[in-house]
GUMI-682068 format. One record per residue (C-alpha): residue in one letter; x, y, z. Coordinates in nm, 3 decimals. Layout:
N
+------+---------+---------+---------+
! code !      px !      py !      pz !
+------+---------+---------+---------+
!    a !       X !       Y !       Z !
...
+------+---------+---------+---------+
This chain:
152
+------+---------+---------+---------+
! code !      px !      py !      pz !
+------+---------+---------+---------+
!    x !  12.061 !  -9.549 !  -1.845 !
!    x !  11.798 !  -9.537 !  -2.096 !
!    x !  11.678 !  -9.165 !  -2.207 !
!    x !  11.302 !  -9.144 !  -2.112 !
!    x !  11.075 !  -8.938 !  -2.004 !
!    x !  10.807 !  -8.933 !  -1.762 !
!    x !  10.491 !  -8.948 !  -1.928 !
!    x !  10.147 !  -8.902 !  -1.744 !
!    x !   9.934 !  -9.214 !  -1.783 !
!    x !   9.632 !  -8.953 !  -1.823 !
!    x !   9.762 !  -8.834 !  -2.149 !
!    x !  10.002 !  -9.082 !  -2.336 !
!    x !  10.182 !  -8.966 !  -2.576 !
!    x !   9.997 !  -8.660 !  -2.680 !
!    x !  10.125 !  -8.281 !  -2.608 !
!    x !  10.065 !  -8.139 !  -2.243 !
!    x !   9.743 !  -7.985 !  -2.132 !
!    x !   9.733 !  -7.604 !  -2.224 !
!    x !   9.479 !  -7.393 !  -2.048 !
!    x !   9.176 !  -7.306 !  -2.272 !
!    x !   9.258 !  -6.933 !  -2.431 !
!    x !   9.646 !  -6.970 !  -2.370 !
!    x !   9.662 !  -7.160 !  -2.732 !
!    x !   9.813 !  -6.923 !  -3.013 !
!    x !   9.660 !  -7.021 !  -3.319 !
!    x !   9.581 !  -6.762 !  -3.569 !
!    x !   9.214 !  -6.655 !  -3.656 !
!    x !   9.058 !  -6.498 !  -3.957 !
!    x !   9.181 !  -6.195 !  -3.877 !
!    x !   9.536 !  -6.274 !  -3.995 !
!    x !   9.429 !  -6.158 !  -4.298 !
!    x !   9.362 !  -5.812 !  -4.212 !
!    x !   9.725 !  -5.835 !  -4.088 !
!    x !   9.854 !  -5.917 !  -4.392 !
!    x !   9.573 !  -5.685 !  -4.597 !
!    x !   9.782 !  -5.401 !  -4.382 !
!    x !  10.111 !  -5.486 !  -4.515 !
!    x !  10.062 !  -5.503 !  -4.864 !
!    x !   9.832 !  -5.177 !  -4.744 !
!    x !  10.145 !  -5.067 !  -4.645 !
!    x !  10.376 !  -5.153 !  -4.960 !
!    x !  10.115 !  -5.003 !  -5.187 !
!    x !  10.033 !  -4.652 !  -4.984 !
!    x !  10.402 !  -4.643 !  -4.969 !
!    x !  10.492 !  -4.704 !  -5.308 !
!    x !  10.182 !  -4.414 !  -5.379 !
!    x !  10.327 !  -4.210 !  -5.165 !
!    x !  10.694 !  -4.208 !  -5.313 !
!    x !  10.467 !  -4.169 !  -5.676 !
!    x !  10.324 !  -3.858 !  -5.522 !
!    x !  10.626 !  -3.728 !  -5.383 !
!    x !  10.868 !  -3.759 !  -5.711 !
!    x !  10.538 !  -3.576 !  -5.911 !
!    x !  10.542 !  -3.278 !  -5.663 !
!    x !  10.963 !  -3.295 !  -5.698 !
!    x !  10.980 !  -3.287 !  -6.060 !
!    x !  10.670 !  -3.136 !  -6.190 !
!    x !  10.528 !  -2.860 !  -5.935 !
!    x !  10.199 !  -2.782 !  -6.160 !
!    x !  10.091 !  -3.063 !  -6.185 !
!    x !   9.882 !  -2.992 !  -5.848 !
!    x !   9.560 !  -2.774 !  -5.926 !
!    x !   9.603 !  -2.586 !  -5.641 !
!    x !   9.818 !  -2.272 !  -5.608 !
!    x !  10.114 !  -2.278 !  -5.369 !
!    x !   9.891 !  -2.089 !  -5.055 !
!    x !   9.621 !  -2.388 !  -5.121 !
!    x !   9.794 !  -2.612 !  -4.912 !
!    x !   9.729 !  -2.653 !  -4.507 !
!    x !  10.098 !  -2.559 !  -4.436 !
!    x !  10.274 !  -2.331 !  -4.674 !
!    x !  10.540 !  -2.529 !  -4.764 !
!    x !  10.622 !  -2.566 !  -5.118 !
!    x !  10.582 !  -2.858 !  -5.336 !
!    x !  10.954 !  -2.934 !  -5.308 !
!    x !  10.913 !  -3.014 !  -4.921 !
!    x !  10.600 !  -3.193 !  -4.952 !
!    x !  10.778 !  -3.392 !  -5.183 !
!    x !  11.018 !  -3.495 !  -4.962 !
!    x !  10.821 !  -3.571 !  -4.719 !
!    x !  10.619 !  -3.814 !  -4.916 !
!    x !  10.847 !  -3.935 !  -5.050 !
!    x !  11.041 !  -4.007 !  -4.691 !
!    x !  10.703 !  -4.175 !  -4.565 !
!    x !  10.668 !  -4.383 !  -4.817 !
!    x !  11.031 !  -4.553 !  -4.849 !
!    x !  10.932 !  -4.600 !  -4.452 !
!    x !  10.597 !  -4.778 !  -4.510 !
!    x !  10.758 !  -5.002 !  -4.769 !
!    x !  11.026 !  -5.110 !  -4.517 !
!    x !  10.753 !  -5.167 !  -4.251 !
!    x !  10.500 !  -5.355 !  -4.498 !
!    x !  10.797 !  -5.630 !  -4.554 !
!    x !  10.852 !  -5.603 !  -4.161 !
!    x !  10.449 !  -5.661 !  -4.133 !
!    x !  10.485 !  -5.946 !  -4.334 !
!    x !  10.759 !  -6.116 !  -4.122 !
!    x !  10.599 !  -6.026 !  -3.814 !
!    x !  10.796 !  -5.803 !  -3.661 !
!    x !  10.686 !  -5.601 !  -3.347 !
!    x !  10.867 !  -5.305 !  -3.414 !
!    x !  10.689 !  -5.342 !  -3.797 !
!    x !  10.335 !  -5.325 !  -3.621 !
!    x !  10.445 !  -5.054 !  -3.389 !
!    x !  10.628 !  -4.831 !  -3.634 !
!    x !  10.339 !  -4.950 !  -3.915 !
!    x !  10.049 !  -4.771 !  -3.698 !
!    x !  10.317 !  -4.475 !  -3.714 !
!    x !  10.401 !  -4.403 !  -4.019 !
!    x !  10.031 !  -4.484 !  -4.109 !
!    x !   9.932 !  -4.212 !  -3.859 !
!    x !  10.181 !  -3.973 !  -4.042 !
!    x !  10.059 !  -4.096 !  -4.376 !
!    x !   9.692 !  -3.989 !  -4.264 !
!    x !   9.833 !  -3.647 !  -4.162 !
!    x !  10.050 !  -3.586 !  -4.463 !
!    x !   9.762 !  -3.674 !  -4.698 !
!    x !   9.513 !  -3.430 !  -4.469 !
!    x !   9.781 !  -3.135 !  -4.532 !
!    x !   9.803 !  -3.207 !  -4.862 !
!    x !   9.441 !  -3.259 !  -4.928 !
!    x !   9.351 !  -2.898 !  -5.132 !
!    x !   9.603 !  -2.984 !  -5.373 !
!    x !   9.437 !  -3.338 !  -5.454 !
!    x !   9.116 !  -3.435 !  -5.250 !
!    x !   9.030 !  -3.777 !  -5.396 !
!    x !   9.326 !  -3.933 !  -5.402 !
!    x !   9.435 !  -3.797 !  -5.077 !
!    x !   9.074 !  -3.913 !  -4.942 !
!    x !   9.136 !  -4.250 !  -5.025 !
!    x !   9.507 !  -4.279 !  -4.899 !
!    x !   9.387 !  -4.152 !  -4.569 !
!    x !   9.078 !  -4.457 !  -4.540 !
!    x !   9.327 !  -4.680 !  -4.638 !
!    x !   9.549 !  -4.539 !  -4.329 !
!    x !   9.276 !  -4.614 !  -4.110 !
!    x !   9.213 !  -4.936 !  -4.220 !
!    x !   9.601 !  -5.025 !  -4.180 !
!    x !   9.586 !  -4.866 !  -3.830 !
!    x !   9.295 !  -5.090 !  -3.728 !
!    x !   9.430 !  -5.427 !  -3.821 !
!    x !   9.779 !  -5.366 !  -3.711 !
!    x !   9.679 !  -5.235 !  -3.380 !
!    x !   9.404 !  -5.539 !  -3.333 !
!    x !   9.549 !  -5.822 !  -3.522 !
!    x !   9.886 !  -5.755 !  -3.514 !
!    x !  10.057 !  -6.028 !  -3.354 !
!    x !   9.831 !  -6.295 !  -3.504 !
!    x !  10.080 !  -6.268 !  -3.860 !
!    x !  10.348 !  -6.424 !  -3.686 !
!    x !  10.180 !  -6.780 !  -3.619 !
!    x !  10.049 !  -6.854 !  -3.950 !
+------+---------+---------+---------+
């Protein structure tokens, strides 16, 4: 026996009908996609940079110790920038393979960046100002575009 297979005479040789909207080609937006992970390499890498300053050199803040939101010391906001931005590294390379759990744990630790940054705002309100815009812009495109990274 010969190995063939049944065409349709319809369509020759060309690939079988797919409904119209079923097709997963990427759009424009794929770049927002892959503006949020490199979003997310660079907030994270700022972030670790913000956290080893408040580890290592405590005045270097203008604001006194009761400026902050919480009243944690500098130490423990340290860590914990520090903490979310190792995480938002991981998750920008995870963005950029197109991981699901990357988009999902992305919008996270984006979400926690925003937070962290809103705490910490007294103690530097520019910088933390634009960290958090660039949190929301990572939220947005992961959330909407997400998926569309993994079929370019």
């Amino acid at each position: 026996m010969s190995e063939t297979q049944q065409q349709n005479p319809a369509y020759g040789d060309e690939q079988p009908y797919t409904p119209p909207g079923s097709a997963r080609e990427p759009t424009a937006w794929v770049g927002a996609v892959v503006f949020a992970g490199v979003m997310l390499l660079l907030t994270g890498g700022f972030q670790m940079i913000e956290g080893f300053v408040a580890l290592f050199k405590d005045d270097y803040f203008l604001t006194t110790r009761n400026g902050l939101v919480l009243t944690f010391d500098y130490t423990s906001w340290g860590w914990t920038h520090l903490l979310i931005g190792a995480l938002a590294v991981l998750t920008g390379i995870g963005v950029f393979l197109g991981q699901m759990w990357a988009r999902v744990v992305g919008i996270i630790v984006a979400v926690l960046s925003a937070f962290a940054n809103m705490m910490f705002l007294p103690a530097y309100p520019i910088w933390c100002s634009i960290v958090i815009a660039t949190d929301i812009l990572v939220i947005y495109a992961l959330a909407v575009h997400g998926r569309e990274v993994r079929y370019r």
